[in-house]
N, C-alpha and C positions, 0 to 999 in steps of 0.2 A: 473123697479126700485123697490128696495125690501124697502117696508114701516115697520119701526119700533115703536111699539108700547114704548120700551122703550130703548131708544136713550141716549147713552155716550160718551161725547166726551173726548177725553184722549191725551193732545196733549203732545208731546217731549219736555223734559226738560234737559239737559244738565247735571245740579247736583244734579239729581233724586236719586241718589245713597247715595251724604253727607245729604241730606235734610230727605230720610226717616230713615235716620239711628240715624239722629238725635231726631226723633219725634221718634223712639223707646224707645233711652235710657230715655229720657224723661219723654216716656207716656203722648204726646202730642196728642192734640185730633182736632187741626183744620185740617179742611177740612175733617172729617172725617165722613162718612155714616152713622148714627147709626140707626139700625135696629129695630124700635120701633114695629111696623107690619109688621111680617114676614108675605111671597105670600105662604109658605108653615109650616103647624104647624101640627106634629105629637102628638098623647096622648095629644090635645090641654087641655084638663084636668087638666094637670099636671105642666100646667106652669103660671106661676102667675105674666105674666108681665116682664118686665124690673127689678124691685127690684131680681128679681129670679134669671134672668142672660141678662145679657147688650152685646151684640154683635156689633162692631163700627170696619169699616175698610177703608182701603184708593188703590186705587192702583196709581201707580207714571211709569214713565217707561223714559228712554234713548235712546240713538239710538240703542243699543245691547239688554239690559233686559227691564222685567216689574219687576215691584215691589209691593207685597203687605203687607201690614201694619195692623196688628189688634190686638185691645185691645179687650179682654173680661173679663166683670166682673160678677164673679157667686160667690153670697150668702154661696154655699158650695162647696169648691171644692172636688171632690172624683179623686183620682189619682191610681196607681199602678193594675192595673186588666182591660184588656184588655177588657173585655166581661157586666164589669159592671162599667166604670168610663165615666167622661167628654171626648169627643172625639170632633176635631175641621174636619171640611170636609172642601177641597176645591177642584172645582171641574173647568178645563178648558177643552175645544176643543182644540185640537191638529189643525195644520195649515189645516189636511184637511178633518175637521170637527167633528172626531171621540170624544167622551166623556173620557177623564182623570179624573180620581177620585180619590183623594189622601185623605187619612185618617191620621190623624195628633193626636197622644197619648204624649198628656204633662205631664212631667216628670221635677219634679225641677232641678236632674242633669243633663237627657238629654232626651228630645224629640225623638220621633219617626215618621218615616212616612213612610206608607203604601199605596199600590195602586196593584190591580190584571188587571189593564188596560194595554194593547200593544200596544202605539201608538207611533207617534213618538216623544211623549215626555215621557222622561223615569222619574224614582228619579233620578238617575246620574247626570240629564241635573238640578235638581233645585236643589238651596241653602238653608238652614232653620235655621233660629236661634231662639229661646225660651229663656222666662224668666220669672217667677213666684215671684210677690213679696210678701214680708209680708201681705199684705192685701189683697191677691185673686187674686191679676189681673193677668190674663195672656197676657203676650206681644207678637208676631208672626213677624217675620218678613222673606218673601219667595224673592226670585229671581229666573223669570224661563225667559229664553233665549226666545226677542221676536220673533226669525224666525221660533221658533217652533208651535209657537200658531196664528201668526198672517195670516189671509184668503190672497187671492187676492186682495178681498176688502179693503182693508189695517184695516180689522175690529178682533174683539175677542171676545170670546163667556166665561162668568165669573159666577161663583157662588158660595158661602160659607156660611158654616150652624155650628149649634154646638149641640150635644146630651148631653143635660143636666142631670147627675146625682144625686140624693137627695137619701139621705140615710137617713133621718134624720125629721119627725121623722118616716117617711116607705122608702122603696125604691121604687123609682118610679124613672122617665126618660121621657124624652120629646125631642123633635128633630125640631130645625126650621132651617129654610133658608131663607135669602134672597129673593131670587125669588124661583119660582116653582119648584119641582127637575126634570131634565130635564126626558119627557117622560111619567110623571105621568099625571094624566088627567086634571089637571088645567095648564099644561107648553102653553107656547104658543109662537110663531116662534118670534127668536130672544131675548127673555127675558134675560137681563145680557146683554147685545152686548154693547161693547166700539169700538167707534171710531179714531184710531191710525191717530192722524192730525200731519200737521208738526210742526216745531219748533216753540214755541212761539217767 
């Protein structure tokens, strides 16, 4: 029996779909994770906290998709330059087991999302919608098809971070996650793992 240190249960909802779509347009924040201590902090230096940038997400799922849900609020947003702006990571296990990394460039007209992984879950397979309001926040909302992520176990392996860009008044940048980034030396077996229960 494989023992998990940190343990999610994620059970089937039915109207997973109206429900987070509505906590998008909203910028609703129940039930939502928010990230006050990241398990992984790059150029820990450089970041000053939650007033710097607020990282808060949800995931929801149905009997077809998962769904994830995330507000970010950062201080300064720097936008347009691939190489030196805010960039959203999120990072799944394919059904069997392989690391998907998607790299997510927000954009007020239209987001991006990249990924150099070959698994069986491609960009094709997920949905993405963005939205950037007048005051910083950015909205996320993904659909990724659950037979592609989900184990035998009926389990899934989740992770999301955000690279924070400050331009202002130097440039600098900082990188957290969530949990550990898988494979680095603090990761540790099953970190992120949701449990796909049935129907409430």
């Amino acid at each position: 029996r494989v023992l998990f240190r940190s343990k999610h249960d994620l059970p089937e909802e039915s109207h997973s779909s109206i429900l987070v779509d509505q906590q998008f347009k909203n910028a609703d924040t129940t039930g939502l994770i928010v990230i006050r201590n990241p398990e992984y902090l790059q150029n820990k230096w450089y970041w000053y906290g939650t007033g710097d940038c607020l990282l808060s997400f949800k995931l929801m799922r149905d009997a077809k998709y998962l769904y994830l849900l995330a507000l970010i609020k950062d201080d300064q947003l720097v936008l347009g330059d691939k190489d030196q702006q805010d960039l959203i990571y999120i990072h799944f296990e394919d059904k069997n087991g392989a690391a998907t990394r998607f790299t997510i460039l927000p954009d007020h007209v239209k987001s991006t999302i990249l990924s150099d992984d070959k698994t069986s879950l491609d960009i094709k397979d997920v949905r993405l919608k963005t939205d950037i309001t007048e005051n910083g926040l950015i909205k996320l909302l993904l659909r990724v098809p659950a037979d592609e992520i989900m184990k035998p176990d009926h389990s899934i392996r989740f992770n999301i971070g955000y690279r924070d860009q400050d331009n202002n008044p130097d440039k600098e940048n900082s990188t957290l996650f969530w949990k550990p980034v898988w494979g680095t030396e603090t990761d540790y077996t099953n970190s992120g793992t949701y449990l796909l229960n049935k129907k409430n």
